[in-house]
KOLRO-173023 format. One record per residue (C-alpha): z negated, y negated, x; residue in one letter. Coordinates in steps of 0.02 Angstrom, whole numbers, plus 50000, padded with zeros to 5 digits. Each point is the difference from the previous one (the first is absolute). Layout:
residues N
ZYXa/...
This chain:
residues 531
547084860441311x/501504995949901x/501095010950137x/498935015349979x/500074996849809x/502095001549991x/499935012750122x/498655011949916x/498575010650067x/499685017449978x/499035004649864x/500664982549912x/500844999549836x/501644989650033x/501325013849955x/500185016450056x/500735005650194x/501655000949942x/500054981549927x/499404992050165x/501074993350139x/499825006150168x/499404985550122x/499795004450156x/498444994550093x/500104982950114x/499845004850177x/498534994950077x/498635001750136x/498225005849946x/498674988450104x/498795013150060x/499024987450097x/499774988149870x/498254992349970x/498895008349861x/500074987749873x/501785003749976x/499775017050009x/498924999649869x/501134989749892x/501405013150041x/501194985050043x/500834998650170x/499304991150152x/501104988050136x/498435006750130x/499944979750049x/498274997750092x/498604994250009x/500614998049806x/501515010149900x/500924986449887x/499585008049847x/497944998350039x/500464980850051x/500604997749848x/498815006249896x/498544993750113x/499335017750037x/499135006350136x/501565011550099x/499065016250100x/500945008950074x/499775017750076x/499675005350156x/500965017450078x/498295010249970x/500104993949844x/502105004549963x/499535019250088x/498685003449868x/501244999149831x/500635013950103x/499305019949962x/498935003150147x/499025015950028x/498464989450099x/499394982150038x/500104995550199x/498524993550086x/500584984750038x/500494996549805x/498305004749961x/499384988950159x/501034985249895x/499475002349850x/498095000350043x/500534986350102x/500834987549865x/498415007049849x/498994984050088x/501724987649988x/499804988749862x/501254998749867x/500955014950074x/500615013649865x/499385016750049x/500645012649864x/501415007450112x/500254999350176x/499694982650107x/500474981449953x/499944987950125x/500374982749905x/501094987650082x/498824986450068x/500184985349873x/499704986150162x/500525004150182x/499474986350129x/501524992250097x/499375006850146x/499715019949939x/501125010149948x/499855012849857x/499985014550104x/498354992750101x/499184993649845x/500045021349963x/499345002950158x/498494989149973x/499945009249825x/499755016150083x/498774992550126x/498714993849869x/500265015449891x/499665014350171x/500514995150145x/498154985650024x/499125017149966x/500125007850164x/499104983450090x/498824998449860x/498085003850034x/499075002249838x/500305009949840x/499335004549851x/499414983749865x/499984987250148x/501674994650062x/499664985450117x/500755004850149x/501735006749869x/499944981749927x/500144992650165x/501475012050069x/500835000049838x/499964982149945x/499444989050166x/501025006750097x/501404998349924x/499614980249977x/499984996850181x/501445009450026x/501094989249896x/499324986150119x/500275009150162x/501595010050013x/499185010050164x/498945008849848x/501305002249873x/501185008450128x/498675011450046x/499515002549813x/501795005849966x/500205010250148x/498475011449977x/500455002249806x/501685004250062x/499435012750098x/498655006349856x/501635004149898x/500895008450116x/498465010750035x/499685006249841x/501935003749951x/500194985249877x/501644991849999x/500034992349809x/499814982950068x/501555001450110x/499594995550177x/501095007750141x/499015005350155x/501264986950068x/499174985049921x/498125007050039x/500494998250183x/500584980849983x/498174997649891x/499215010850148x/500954987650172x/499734985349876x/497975003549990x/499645001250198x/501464985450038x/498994988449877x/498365006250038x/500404996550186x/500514983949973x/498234995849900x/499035005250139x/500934987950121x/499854985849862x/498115003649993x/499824987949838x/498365001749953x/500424996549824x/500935022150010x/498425006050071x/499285012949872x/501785002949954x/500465006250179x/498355010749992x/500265008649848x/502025001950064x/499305006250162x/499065014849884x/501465003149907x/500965001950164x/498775015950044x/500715007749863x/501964994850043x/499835006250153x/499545017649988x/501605002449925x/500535004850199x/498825013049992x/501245010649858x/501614992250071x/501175011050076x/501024988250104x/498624986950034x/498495012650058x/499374998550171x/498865011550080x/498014991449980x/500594986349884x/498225000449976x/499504987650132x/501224986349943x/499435004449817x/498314994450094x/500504985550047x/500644995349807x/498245001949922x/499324988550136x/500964986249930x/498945000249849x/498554994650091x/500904986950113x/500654990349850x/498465000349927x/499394992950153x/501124986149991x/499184994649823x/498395000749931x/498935011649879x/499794984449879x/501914996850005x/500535019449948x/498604995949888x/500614986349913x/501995007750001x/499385015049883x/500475014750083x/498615002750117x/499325014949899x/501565010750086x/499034998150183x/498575008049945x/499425014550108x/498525013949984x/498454994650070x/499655011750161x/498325002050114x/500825005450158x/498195005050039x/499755013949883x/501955004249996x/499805006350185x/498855013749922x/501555008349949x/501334999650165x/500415018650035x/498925003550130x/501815005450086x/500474981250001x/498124994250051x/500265012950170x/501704992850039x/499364981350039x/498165005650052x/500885010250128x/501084985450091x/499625000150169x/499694984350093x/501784999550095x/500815004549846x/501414986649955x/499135001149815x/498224994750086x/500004982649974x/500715002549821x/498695010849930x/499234991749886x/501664995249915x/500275016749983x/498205004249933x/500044984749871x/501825006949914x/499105018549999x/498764989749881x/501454996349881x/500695016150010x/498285006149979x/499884988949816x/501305010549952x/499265016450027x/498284992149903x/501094995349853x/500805017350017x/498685013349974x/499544988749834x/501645004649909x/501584990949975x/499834986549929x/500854979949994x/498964994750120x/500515013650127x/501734996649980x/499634981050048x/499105005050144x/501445008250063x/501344987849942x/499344983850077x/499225013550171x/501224988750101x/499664983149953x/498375002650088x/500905004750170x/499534988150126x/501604993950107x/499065009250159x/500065018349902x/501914995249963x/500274994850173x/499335015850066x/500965010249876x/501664992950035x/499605005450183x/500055018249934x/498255001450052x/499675017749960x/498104995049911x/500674988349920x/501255012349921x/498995013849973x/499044986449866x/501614997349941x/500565016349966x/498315003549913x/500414983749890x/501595006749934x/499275015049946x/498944990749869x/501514990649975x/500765015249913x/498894997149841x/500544983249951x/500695000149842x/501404985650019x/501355001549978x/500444986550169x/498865011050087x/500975013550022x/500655006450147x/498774991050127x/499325016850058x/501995002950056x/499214996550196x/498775010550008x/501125011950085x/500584989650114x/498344994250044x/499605020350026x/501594999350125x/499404985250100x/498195006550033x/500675016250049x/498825016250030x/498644992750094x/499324992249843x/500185014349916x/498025004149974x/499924981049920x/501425003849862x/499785016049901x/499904988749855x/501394989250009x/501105016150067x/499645011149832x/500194984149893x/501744998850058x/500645014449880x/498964990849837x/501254989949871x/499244982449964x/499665000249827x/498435003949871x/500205017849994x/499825001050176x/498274988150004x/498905012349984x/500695011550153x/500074985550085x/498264993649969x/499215016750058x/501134999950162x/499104982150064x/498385006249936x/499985017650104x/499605008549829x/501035010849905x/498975002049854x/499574979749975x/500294995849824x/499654981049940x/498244995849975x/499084999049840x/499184984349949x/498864993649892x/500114985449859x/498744987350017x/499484982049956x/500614989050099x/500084979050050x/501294988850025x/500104991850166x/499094983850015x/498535003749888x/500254998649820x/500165019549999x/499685010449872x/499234988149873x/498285001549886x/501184992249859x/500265012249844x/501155014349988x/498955013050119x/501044996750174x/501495009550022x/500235009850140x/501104997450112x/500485001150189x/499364990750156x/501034988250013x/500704999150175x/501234982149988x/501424997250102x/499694985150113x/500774985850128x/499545007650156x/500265000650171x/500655012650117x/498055008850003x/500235002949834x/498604986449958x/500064987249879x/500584982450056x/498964985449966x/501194993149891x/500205019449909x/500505001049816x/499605015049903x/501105006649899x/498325008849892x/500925006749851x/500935011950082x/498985015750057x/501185009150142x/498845015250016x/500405004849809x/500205018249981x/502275007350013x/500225011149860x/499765005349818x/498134989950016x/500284986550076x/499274989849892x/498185006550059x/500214996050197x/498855001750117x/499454991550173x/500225009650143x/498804991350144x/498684999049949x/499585014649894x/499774993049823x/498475002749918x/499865010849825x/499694989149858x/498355003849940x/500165004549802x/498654994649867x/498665010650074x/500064996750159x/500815018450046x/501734994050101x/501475007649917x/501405004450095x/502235000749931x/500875008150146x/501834991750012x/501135009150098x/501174990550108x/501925006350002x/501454995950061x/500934987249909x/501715006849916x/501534995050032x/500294991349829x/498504990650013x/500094981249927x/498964994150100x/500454991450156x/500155002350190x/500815016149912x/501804995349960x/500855015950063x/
């Protein structure tokens, strides 16, 4: 102070302009990266991390700021999507400031073993990348608890997992344009070879011990995978049948365990699948499909195989049923997890280039255009292909798949799609009807006070086997209703099969609430949505 004192300030009243020497200002470099406390003081900063001197010394927390956060002190006209994407991102970050632009704090404890760009890679994974594997939304966030958090516990215990934890967040970033948390497309690929090496070498090790770890790495590798599917370099015509062969090692690691060991690992909540009757689902094959195996003469090289081919038109056929009752969660989980029911004959017969067995496919990967994940993407890139293969002789078997071809994956596109499987042009999602409904294993409803609220049928996700029953050894997951209406209602969701029932009112007249079901937006919260 004494220094600005001799010199004088404007405005001061130490002499007039003529009575003042001239001193001519030290040379110097302004820190324009310095942390914010310093900033704030309006004192330079030596930049030193994880801590600048002058915040050591006074014991202060040292933040610095990240280069969103430099570019907006700048005059901009807009804000970017991705610095929105950011900032909605780092609003659920604890102790983060959020008045201008993105702070990511330096981590105050980085294990020996991780470094500091990793530990920001599993930041991003538990804030949006666990979304897009995640099951359940809404007030009930088992299946988000168990991605987010016990997950990421085993994975410190089995490097297999954390590679492939890395890897797919990795590639999360580089799909949605963010590059504030500074990792080169270089480094992804080392996290990428790193995940199958490792992951390889578990599965020769066999230690029971990595079990449920190597199942829920095996899931996580569905989603890894399809990255060949939007590669340029890497993209093989009908990738399709190896990505086959990828979901199928879900189900043969889980063979290896047991139900009660995923049970007791916590994380068995992520296997849970829809509930199908393959009985009623073969209602709904296109009557197309039903003609193409009812027709196999004896002679035929597909004779002996068709009832494989009848039992996967029963799948397919679960997806057409789930279909004409409006997009909804559930739907997209029917057609997500539509592999992992694939028995190795169907997979077998596919990688023969069977031309049935393709035409099912192709069919497939039309409903495969209204996923909304963002992993998903691309997986409908065979379909022409497929088209190529199969050739003009199956030509009365495809209309479908041929005028999906020209349809864009994507929610605005659902609807277009939806009428092109179902034959009708004017199909609109059903309405539905509220009603009182009870949880599963009795205890429904309840006589207590309060008057009931209505609710849903509840329609859990279960352990099940490949018939879509429930195992012996099942666990229901009953808080989370899958059938809950997509949209501006979906609080007052509605059960597709069987029709619900109207709840009757006070007087014994029912009342009826039409919901509409609707597409989900692309900004939706909610999950199995993260565009």
């Amino acid at each position: 102070m004494a220094i600005y004192e001799a010199v004088g300030t404007p405005g001061s009243s130490t002499g007039s302009h003529g009575d003042k020497p001239y001193h001519s200002k030290r040379p110097h470099h302004k820190s324009r990266k310095g942390c914010r406390t310093c900033k704030a003081r309006k004192v330079k900063c030596d930049e030193a991390r994880p801590s600048c001197t002058a915040c050591a010394l006074r014991r202060e927390t040292c933040v610095y700021p990240t280069t969103t956060q430099l570019a907006s002190n700048k005059r901009t006209t807009s804000s970017s999507p991705i610095t929105k994407v950011l900032k909605s991102i780092e609003t659920s970050s604890p102790g983060s400031d959020t008045s201008s632009g993105v702070v990511i704090r330096e981590p105050l404890f980085i294990p020996p073993d991780r470094t500091e760009q990793e530990l920001k890679l599993l930041w991003f994974y538990g804030q949006s990348t666990f979304k897009s594997f995640a099951a359940d939304s809404g007030p009930v966030d088992t299946v988000n608890h168990v991605l987010k958090v016990k997950l990421v516990e085993h994975a410190f215990s089995n490097p297999f997992l954390m590679n492939t934890l890395l890897s797919l967040t990795s590639l999360h970033l580089q799909h949605v344009g963010i590059d504030n948390l500074n990792v080169p497309p270089a480094k992804a690929l080392v996290y990428r070879a790193r995940a199958f090496e490792t992951y390889r070498k578990a599965i020769e090790e066999a230690n029971p011990s990595t079990f449920p770890a190597l199942a829920a790495c095996a899931l996580l590798l569905c989603g890894l995978t399809s990255q060949v599917f939007r590669d340029t370099e890497d993209y093989k015509p009908l990738y399709i049948l190896d990505w086959m062969n990828v979901w199928q090692g879900i189900g043969l690691i889980v063979q290896m365990t047991s139900a009660e060991m995923v049970h007791n690992s916590g994380i068995q909540t992520i296997f849970y699948r829809p509930l199908i009757d393959l009985n009623a689902a073969a209602a709904h094959i296109p009557n197309c499909l039903v003609f193409m195996v009812a027709s196999v003469k004896e002679g035929d090289p597909d004779h002996r195989d068709n009832l494989v081919y009848y039992n996967i038109l029963r799948y397919l056929g679960s997806l057409y049923q789930e279909l004409k009752n409006g997009f909804s969660d559930v739907l997209f989980m029917r057609i997500l997890t539509f592999f992992s029911y694939m028995p190795k004959s169907f997979i077998l017969l596919a990688r023969k280039r069977r031309p049935r067995a393709l035409v099912i496919i192709a069919y497939y990967l039309v409903f495969s255009k209204m996923v909304p994940v963002w992993w998903f993407r691309g997986v409908d890139r065979d379909l022409p292909h497929i088209l190529e293969i199969l050739g003009p002789e199956w030509d009365p078997l495809l209309r479908v798949p041929k005028q999906a071809v020209g349809i864009e994956g994507g929610p605005s596109t659902w609807m277009e799609t939806a009428q092109l499987l179902l034959g009708d042009k004017n199909w609109r999602p059903p309405r539905r009807l509220k009603h009182e409904g009870k949880r599963p294993g009795g205890g429904g409803g309840g006589g207590g006070g309060g008057g009931g609220r209505p609710h849903a049928p509840s329609f859990p996700l279960a352990w099940v086997d490949n018939t879509g029953k429930p195992m012996p050894s099942h666990l229901f997951l009953d808080e989370y209703d899958p059938r809950a209406v997509v949209g501006a209602n979906a609080g007052a969701g509605a059960g597709p099969t069987p029709s619900p029932t109207p709840t009757p009112s006070p007087s014994g007249e029912s009342q009826e609430e039409e919901v509409v079901v609707v597409s989900r937006p692309v900004d939706s919260p909610s999950v199995l949505c993260l565009m």
